[in-house]
N, C-alpha and C positions, 0 to 999 in steps of 0.2 A: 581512389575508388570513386568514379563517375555514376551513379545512378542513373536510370533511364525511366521514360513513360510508362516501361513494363513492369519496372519495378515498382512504381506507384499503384498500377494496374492490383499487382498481385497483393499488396500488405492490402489495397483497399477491396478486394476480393474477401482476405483473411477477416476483413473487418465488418465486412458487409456495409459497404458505405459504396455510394457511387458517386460519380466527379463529372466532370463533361471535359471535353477536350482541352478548356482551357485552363479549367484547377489543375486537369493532369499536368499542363506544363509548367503551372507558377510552382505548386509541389515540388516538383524534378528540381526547377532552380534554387526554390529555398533548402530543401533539404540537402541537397549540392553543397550551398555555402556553410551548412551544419555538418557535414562531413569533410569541407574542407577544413575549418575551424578545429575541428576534435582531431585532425591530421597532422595539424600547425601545432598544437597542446604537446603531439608527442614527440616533437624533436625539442621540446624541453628539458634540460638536463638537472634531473630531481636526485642525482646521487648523493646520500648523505643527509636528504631532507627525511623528518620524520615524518609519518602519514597522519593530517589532520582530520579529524573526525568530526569536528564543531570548529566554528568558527573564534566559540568562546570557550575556554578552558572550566567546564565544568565535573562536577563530581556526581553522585548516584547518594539522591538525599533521602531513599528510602532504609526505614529503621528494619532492622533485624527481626526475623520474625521469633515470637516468643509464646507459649502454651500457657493461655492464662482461661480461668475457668469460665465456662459459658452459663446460659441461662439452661433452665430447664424445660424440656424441648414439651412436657406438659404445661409449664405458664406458656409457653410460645402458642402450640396450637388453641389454649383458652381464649385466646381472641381472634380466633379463626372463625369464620361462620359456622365453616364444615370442616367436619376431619375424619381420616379413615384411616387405619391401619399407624398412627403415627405419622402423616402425614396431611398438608392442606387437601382439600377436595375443591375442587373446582368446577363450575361446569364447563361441560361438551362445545367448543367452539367449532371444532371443522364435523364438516358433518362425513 
């Protein structure tokens, strides 16, 4: 699958980026050799390989979540400047 000027043309349309005649064409050829490359990857034959995910075999080192008791949401708002309704108050930033 050959790419063309046009097609550079349009993803840089999609992008709203402009080129001049000559990125169009160095574009067209580098992208060319990246889709020639990822063309070359699929006559690989991966049958039987497992799919790696990480380079390194790692694991999920977060702990278990667990219900343990909180503060009370009165000491909390006591060192709030302001508070309304059980909640902070804040001022008005966007106008």
């Amino acid at each position: 699958m050959a790419l063309s000027v046009k097609d550079v043309e349009h993803v840089s349309k999609l992008s709203r980026l402009s080129f001049g005649e000559d990125e169009k064409k160095e574009f067209v050829e580098k992208l060319n050799s990246v889709v020639d490359y990822i063309e070359k990857l699929e006559e690989v034959d991966v049958e039987g390989v497992k799919p790696t995910y990480h380079a390194l075999d790692i694991k999920n080192v977060f702990r278990e979540d667990e219900v343990k008791p909180s503060f009370k949401r009165k000491d909390i708002l006591n060192n709030a400047p302001d508070s309304e309704g059980g909640c902070f108050r804040v001022p008005k930033v966007v106008k």
